[in-house]
N, C-alpha and C positions, 0 to 999 in steps of 0.2 A: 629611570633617570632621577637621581635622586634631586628635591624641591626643597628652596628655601622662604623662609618669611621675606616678603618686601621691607626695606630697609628704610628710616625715615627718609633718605635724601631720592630714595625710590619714586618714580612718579607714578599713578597710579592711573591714568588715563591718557592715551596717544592714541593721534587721529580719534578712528572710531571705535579703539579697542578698549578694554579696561583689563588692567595688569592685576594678575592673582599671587605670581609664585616668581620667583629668582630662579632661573634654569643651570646658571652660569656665567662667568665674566671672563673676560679674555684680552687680549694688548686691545682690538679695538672699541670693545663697547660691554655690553651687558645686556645679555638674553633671559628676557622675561618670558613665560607664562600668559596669555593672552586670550582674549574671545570677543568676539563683536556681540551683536545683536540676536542673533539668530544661534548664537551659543556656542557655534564653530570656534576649534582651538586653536592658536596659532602660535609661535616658536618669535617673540616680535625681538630685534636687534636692535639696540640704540648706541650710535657711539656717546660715548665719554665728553660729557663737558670741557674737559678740557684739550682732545683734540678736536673739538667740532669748529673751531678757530683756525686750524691747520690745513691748509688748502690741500697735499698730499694727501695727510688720511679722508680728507672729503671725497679725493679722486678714487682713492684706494675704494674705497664706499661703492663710491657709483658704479664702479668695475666688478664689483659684488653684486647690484643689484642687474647691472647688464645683462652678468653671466647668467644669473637664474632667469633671467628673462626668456634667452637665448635658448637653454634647454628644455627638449621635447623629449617627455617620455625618460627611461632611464631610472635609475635608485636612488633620486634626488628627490629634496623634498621640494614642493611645488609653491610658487611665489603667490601670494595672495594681494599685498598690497605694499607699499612704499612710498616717499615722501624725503628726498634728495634736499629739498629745498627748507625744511625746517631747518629751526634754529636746532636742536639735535636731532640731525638726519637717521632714519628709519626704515626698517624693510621689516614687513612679518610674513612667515613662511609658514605653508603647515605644518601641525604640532606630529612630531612622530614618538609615539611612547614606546619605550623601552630604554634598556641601558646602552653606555657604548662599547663599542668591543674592546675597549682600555679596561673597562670597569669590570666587564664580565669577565675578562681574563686576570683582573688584578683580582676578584673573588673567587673563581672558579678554577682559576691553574689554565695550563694549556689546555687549547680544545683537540679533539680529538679529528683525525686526517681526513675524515667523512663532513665535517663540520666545518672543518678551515677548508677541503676543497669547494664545498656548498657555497660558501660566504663569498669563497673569490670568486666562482661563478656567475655569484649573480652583480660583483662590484663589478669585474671586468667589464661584462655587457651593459652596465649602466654607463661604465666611461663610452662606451661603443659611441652611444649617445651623446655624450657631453662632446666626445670631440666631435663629432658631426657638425657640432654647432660650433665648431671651430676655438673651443675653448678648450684650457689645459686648468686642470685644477690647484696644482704646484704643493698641495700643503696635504695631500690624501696621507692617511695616519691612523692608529686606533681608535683617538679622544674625536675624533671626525667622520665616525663612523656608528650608527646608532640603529641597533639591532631590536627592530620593531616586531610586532609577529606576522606584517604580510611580507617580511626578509629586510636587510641590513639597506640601508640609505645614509647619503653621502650628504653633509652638511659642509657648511662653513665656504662659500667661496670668495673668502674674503681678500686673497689674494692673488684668485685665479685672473688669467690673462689670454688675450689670445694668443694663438700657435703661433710661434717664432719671435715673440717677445722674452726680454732679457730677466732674469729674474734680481737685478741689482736695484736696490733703492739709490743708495750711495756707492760711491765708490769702495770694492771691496767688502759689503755689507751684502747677505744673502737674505733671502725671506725666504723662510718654511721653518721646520722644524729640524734640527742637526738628528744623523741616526734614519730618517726617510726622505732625507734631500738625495736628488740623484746629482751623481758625480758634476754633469755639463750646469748643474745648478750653481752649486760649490763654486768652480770654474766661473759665473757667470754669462753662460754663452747661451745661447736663444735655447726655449722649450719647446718641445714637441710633444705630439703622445706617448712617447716612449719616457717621457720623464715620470709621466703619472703609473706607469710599467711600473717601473724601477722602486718608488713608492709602494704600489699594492704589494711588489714584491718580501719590503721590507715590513708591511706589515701581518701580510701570510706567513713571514719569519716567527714575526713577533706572536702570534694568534696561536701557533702548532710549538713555541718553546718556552711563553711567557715571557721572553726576555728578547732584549735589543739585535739583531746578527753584527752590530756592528760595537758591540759593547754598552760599557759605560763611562763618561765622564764628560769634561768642561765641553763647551760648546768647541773650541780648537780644534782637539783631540778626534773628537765625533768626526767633525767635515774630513780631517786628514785620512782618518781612518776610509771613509767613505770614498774618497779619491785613489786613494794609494793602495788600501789593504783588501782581502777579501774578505769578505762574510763568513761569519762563523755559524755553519747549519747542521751540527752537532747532534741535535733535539727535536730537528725536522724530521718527522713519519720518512720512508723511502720513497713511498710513494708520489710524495709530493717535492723531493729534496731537489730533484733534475728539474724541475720545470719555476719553483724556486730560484733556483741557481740563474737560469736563463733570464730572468725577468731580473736578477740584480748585476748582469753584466757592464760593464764601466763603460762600454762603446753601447750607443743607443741602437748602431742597426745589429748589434748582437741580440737584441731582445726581442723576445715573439709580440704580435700585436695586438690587440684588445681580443679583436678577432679569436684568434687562435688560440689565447686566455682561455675568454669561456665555452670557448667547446672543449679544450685538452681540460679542465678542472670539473665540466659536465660530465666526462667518461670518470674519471677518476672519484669524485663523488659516489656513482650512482657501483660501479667498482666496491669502494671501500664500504658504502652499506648494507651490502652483500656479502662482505668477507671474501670476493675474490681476490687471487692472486695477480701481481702486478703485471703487466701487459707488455709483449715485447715491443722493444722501441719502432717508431714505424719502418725506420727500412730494412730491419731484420726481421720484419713482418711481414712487408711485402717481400723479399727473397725467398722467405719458406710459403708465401701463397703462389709462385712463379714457379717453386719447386713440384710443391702438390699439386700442381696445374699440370706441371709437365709429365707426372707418373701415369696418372691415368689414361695419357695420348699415347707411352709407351708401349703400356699393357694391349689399346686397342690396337697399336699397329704392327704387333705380335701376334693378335689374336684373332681382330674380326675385319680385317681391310679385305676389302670382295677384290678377288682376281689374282689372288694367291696362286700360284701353281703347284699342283698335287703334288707334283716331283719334288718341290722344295719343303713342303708342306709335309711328306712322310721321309725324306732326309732329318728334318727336325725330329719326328719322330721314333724313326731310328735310333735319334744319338741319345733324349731324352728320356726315350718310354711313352706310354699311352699319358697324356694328359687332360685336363679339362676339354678341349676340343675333341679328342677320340670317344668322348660319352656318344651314347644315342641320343639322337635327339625325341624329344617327349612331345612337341609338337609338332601340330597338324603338316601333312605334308603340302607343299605347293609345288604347281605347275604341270602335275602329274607327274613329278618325279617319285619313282617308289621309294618305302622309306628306306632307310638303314637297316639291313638286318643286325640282331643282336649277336655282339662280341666283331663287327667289320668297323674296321679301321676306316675314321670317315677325319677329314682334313677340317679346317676353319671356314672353309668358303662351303663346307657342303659335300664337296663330291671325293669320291671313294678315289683312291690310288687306280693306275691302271694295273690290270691284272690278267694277261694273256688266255688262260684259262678260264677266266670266269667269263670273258666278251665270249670264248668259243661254246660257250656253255650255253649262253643267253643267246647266242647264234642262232644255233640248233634248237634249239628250243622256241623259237623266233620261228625256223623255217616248218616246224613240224606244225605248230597253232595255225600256220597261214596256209596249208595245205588241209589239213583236216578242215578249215571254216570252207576253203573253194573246193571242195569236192562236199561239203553238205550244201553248200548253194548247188552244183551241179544236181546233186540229187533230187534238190528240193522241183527245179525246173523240170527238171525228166516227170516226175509224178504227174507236174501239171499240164506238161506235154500229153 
């Protein structure tokens, strides 16, 4: 994040911090560079002298320092201290270093579809968070996103609000940024988490094309565009264009939820840094797992369902020929059944075709064994006789 000198009119000590560096300025204040006592760095906000007189922006403040209050856990940076009551009111948050994702993409070009699905990954699951806590962030954006190296964190809630509040100042005035305002913003009609969607989405646009999906020009143009037109995702990777697209739908319950964000951008990530090829969409996924489920139940109730009847069993083989099932079988035999002789036709369930000849075969052959064993017992007794 690039740092500037403190400025004469710069204060160089609030509360308990002492200000080193100019981080940035913004409609409402001026983010310094900070560290208490104990050396810890901190991100400190002060409004503007001249609206610290302004009851609204005092409010607008407090709803800032609420909201950080409010959240637990998540890719936010985490509130340290504040001071609502000074004469110029104050919050300092931890210091997160690195650049923002405006800046690294205004230096570096579009990032690449491993990179942008990574990022939303891990924003999405941070909002998971933020709205838990029943807060909506309203202003989510690139220059509001600050890409540290333990992952990307969400700053600025300076005009976040709770779920289902209006996003109108005045009448006809919207707050955020034109270009990541979600349509119901524009409109003025209540927020919900699908607004802060609609946002990520537009700046997952911006992160994978470098540029706006919804162009460029005056603040008018932008909102209309955003209401009326669709996004332009030209420059979006494929991989990531369909689930893009979903997240900048104009009806809120079109859009998937934080949830299903960063798990569907967690596959796609871990996907594209691999070089694999893009995944079928799930219900043509699940159709050909229903498919491939049901071939192998085919195969078995063709081949090995017990209680087959022999008759139907060498009919099939008849019209087919010897097939897989007419092999010998190579193990061990059970039950005292003898095994297969080599080159006889044996069925799926096991047992051989009926064969009139061969029962009269094993008949006789049956009655001759059972006479020669009872006439060596006879003889055996006579001896001992």
């Amino acid at each position: 994040m690039a740092m500037m000198r403190l400025r004469r009119e710069d204060p160089r000590i609030v509360g308990s911090f002492r200000l080193h560096r100019r981080l940035g300025a913004g409609g409402m204040g001026v983010v310094y560079l900070g560290s208490d006592r104990r050396g810890q760095r901190v991100a400190l906000k002060v409004i503007r002298p001249d609206l610290a007189e302004d009851q609204e922006f005092r409010s607008r403040f407090a709803r800032e320092v609420s909201a950080a209050r409010r959240i637990r856990g998540g890719c936010t940076a985490r509130l340290v201290a504040a001071d609502l009551e000074a004469e110029r009111p104050w919050f300092a948050t931890q210091y997160v270093p690195g650049p923002s994702l405006h800046d690294r993409v205004a230096e570096e070009g579009a990032l690449r579809a491993a990179d942008v699905a990574s990022i939303g990954a891990a924003l999405s699951e941070g909002l998971v968070a933020v709205h838990e806590a029943g807060v909506v962030h309203r202003d989510l954006k690139p220059s509001n996103i600050l890409l540290s190296p333990k992952g990307p964190r969400i700053i600025d809630f300076g005009i976040a609000w709770a779920t289902g509040a209006s996003t109108l100042t005045h009448v006809g005035t919207a707050v955020g940024s034109p270009g990541f305002l979600a349509p119901e913003q524009v409109r003025g009609a209540a927020v919900t988490p699908a607004t802060d969607v609609f946002s990520l989405g537009a700046t997952l646009a911006y992160a994978a094309m470098a540029d706006s999906p919804f162009g460029h020009g005056s603040s008018e143009v932008m909102l209309y565009r955003v209401v009326h037109e669709e996004p332009q995702l030209h420059g979006v990777p494929d991989a990531l264009a369909p689930l893009v697209r979903a997240c900048l739908a104009k009806d809120p319950e079109d859009r998937p939820s934080t949830l299903q964000l960063s798990m569907r951008l967690k596959e796609i990530a871990a996907r594209e840094a691999q070089g694999l090829p893009a995944s079928r969409p799930p219900v043509q996924r699940e159709r050909a797992e229903e498919r491939n489920a049901a071939r192998p139940t085919e195969r078995y109730t063709e081949r090995d369902v017990p209680g087959r009847t022999p008759e139907r069993a060498a009919e099939r083989g008849q019209g087919r020929g010897p097939g897989p099932s007419s092999r010998p079988s190579a193990g061990p035999r059970t039950g005292g059944r003898p095994a297969t002789r080599p080159g006889a036709r044996s069925t799926s369930t096991g047992r051989r075709p009926a064969n009139p000849r061969l029962l009269r075969q094993r008949l006789f052959v049956f009655v001759v064994v059972t006479l020669v064993v009872a006439l060596g017992i006879a003889a055996a007794q006579a001896l001992q006789g």
